[in-house]
C-alpha positions in Angstrom: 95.9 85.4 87.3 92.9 87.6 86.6 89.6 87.2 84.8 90.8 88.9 82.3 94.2 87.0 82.0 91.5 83.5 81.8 89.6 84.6 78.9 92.9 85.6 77.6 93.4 81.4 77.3 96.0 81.9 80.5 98.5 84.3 78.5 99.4 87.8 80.1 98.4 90.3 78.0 100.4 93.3 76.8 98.5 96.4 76.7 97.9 96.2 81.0 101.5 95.2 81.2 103.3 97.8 79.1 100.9 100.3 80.6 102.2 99.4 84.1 106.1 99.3 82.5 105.5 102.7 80.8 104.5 104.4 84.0 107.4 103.0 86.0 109.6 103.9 83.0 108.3 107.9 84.1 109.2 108.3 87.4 112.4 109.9 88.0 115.5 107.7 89.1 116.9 110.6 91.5 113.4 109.1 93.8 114.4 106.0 93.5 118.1 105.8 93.7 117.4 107.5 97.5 115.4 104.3 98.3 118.1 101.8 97.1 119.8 101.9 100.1 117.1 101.8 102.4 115.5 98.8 100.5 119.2 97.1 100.6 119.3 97.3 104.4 116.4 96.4 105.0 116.3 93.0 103.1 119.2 92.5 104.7 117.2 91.5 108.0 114.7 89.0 105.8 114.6 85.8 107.9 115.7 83.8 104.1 118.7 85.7 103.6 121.0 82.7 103.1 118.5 81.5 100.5 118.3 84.6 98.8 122.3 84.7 98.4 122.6 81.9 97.1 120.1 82.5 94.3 121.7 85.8 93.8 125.2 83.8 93.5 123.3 81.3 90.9 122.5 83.9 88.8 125.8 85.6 89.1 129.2 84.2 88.9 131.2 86.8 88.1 134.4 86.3 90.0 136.0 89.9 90.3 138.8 88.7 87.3 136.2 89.8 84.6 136.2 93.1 83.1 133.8 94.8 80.8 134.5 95.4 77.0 136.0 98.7 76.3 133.9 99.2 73.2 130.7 97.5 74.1 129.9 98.9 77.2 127.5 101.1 77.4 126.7 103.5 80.3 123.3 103.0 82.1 121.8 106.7 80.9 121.8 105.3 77.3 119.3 102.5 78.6 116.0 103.6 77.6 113.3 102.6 75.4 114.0 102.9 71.5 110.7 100.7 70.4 112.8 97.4 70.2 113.3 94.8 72.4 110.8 96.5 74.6 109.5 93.8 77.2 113.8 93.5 77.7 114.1 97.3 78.0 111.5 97.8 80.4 112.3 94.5 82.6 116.0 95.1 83.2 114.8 98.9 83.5 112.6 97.7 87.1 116.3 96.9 87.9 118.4 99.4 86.6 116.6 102.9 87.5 117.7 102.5 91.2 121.4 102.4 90.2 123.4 105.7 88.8 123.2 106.8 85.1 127.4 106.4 85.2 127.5 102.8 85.4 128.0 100.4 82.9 127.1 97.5 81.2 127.1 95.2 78.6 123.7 93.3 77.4 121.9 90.9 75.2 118.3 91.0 74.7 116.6 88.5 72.8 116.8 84.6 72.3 119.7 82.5 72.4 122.6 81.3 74.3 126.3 82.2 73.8 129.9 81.9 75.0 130.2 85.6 75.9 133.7 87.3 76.2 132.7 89.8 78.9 130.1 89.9 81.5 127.1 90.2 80.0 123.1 90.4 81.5 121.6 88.1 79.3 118.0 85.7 79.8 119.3 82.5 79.4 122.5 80.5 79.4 123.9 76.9 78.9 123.5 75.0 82.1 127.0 73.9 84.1 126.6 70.2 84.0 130.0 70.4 86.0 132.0 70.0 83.1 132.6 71.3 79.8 133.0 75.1 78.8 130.6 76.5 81.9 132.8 74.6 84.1 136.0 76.3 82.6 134.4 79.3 83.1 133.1 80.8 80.0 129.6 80.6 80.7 130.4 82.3 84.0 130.0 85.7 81.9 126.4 84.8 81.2 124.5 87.2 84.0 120.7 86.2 84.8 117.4 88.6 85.3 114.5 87.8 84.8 113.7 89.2 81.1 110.3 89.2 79.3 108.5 88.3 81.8 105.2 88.9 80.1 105.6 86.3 77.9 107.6 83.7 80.2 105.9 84.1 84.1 102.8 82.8 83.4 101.0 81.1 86.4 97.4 78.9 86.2 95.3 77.7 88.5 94.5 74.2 88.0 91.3 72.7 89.5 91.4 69.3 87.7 93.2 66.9 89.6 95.6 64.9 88.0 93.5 61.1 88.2 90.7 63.0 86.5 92.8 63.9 83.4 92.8 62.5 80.1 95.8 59.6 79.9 96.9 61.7 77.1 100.6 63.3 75.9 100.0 67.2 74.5 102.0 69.4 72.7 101.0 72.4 70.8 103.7 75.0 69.3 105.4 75.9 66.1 108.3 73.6 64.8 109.9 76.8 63.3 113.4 76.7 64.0 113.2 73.7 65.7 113.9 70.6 64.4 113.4 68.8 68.3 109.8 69.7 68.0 109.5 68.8 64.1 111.1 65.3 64.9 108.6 65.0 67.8 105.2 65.7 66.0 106.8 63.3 62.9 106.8 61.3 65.3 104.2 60.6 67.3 101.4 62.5 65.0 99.4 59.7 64.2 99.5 58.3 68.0 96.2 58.1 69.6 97.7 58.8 72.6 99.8 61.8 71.9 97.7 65.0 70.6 100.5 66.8 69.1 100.7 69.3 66.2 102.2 72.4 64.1 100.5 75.9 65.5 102.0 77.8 62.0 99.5 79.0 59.7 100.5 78.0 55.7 101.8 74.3 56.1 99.9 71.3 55.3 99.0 68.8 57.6 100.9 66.3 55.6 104.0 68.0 56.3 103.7 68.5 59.9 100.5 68.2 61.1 98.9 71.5 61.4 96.4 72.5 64.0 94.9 75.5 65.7 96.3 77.1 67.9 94.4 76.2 71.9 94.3 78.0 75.2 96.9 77.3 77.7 94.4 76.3 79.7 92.9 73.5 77.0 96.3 71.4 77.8 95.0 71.4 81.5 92.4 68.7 80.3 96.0 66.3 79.6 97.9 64.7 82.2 101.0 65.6 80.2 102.3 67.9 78.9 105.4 68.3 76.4 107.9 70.8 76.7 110.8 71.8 74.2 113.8 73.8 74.5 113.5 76.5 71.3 116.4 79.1 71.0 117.0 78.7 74.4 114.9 77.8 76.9 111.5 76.0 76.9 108.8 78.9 77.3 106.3 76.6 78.8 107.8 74.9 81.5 107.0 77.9 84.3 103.2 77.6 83.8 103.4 73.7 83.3 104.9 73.2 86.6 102.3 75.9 88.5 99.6 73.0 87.3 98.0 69.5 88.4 99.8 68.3 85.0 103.2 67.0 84.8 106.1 68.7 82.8 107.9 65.9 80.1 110.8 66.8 78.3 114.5 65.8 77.9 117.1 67.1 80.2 117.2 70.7 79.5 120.6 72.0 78.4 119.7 75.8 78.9 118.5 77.5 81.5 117.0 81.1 83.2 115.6 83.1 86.0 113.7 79.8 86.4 116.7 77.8 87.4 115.9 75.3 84.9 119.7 73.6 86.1 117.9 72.8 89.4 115.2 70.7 88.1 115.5 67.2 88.9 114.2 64.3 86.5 111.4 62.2 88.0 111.3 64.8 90.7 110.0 68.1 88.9 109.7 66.6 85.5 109.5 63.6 83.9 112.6 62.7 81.8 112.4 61.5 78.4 115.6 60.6 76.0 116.5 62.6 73.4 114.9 60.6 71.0 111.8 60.4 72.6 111.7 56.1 72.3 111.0 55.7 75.9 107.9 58.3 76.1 105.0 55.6 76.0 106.9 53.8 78.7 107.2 56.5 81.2 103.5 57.9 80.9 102.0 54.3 81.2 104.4 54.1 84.5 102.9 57.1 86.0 99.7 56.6 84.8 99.7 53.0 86.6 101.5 54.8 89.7 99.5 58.4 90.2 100.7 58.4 93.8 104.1 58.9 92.4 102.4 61.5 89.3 101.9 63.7 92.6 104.7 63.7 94.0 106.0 65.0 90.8 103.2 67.6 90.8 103.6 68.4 94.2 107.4 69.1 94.1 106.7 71.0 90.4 104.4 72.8 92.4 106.5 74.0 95.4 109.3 74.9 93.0 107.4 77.0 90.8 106.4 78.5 93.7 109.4 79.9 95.2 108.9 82.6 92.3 105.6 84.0 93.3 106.9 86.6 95.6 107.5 89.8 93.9 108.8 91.4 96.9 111.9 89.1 97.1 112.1 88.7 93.5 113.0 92.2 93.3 115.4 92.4 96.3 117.1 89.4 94.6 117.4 91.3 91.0 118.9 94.5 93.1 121.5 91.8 94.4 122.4 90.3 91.2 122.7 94.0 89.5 125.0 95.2 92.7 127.2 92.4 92.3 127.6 92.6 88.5 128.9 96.5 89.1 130.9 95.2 92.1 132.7 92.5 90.4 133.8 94.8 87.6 134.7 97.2 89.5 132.5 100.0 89.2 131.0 99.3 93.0 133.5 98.7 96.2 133.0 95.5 96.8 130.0 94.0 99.5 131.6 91.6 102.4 129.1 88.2 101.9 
């Protein structure tokens, strides 16, 4: 996080970021495909090689039975920047420009989550509860990289510790689309206790309760903070979990490069139903009980953490992209 990135309210901004995508995008890939190899070995001697595999494995299920669509496939030389779906472009490009222009793939860039037909590199997908259609294996064509990053990995530093923060619930977003988020702030707007409200310009309070947008770093004042699955995944709950705050929400059904699957209620986040009746009761529990608040914060913390590396992020991403051309037979096939 920069100084720049603070007075941004906590949010990355663009312009640096494309800047920095735009000049990897001009390097030629004949330098870099040279250097996949080399990079491949030598990750292979990291002392956390078990633990990267099986994040690479999390990410990618593909069995080796799959095989790409015949008509939707699309060779990796046609993967360039067109002026949409740019942060997607040039984040699966990091990836992409070590591996050979004949290659092929099948994508979706933008929100949602979907039973897909083929494998498919994609940002989020429904979360194998260990039953159900992931379970049968149709979410298993679902691939995961990490995909607009700008807007997602967002990381604060939090210098107010939790006993110090207001006894308060926050929540701050649009309820476009989202009827979870409208029922919430219907809710619970007139609550002393939970400072909720509508972000979108053009609505009257009396509908939803309207309100300004704040800095990311304005919910920090909050010992808790709401977050809300939208088309797919909740956007928030990476930064949420980097802070001295604690993440509330119910189960999520969706998850990402985050491994949203692997969070644990009343471990990494406090659990609320699905009808939010039980939220007074569990913030008045961990208010009464901050030792417990942070242990929450503390595991949130160490989790979200586990990200920061950029180093092994990429080595991971490599490993997910090999095995997505291995398992449909474009690559021989790695021995792991």
């Amino acid at each position: 996080m920069t100084a720049l990135n603070r007075l941004h309210g906590g949010k990355n901004i663009k312009l640096p970021y494309f800047i920095a995508q735009l000049s990897r995008y001009a390097v030629p890939k004949v330098l870099l495909r040279s250097r996949l190899e080399e990079i491949l070995r030598d990750g292979e001697k990291r002392y956390d090689m078990d633990y990267v595999l099986d994040r690479v494995n999390y990410y990618n299920r593909l069995t080796g039975a799959e095989r790409l669509s015949p008509t939707e496939a699309t060779p990796l030389k046609e993967h360039k920047f067109r002026g949409r779906h740019s942060a997607y472009i040039f984040d699966s490009y990091q990836t992409t420009r070590f591996f050979d222009d004949s290659l092929r793939w099948q994508t979706y860039f933008g929100d949602g989550v979907f039973d897909l037909l083929h494998p498919t590199i994609i940002k989020a997908r429904k979360i194998d509860r260990g039953g159900g259609e992931a379970a049968s294996g149709k979410g298993d064509n679902s691939v995961l990289l990490n995909l607009d990053r700008c807007r997602l990995d967002i990381r604060l530093h939090d210098k107010i510790p939790f006993t110090e923060k207001a006894d308060r619930v926050i929540f701050r977003g649009s309820v476009k689309s989202s009827e979870q988020r409208r029922r919430f702030i219907e809710t619970f707007r007139d609550n002393p206790r939970i400072d909720t409200a509508d972000t979108r310009s053009g609505h009257s309070a009396q509908e939803t309760g309207t309100a300004k947008q704040i800095t990311l770093y304005a919910h920090l004042d909050s010992k808790f903070i709401m977050t809300f699955e939208g088309n797919d995944i909740a956007s928030n709950i990476r930064w949420v979990m980097s802070t001295n705050s604690i993440a509330v929400m119910p189960r999520p059904r969706n998850e990402s490069w985050f491994m949203e699957g692997r969070l644990r209620p009343g471990y990494h986040y406090i659990e609320v139903r699905d009808d939010y009746s039980d939220l007074e009761e569990k913030i008045d529990y961990y208010i009464a009980h901050p030792e417990q608040a942070q242990q929450i914060i503390d595991h949130a913390n160490d989790f979200a953490r586990q990200f920061y590396d950029s180093r092994r992020e990429r080595f991971i991403s490599l490993l997910v992209m090999k095995k997505y051309f291995e398992k449909t037979g474009q690559l021989p096939p790695t021995n792991r």
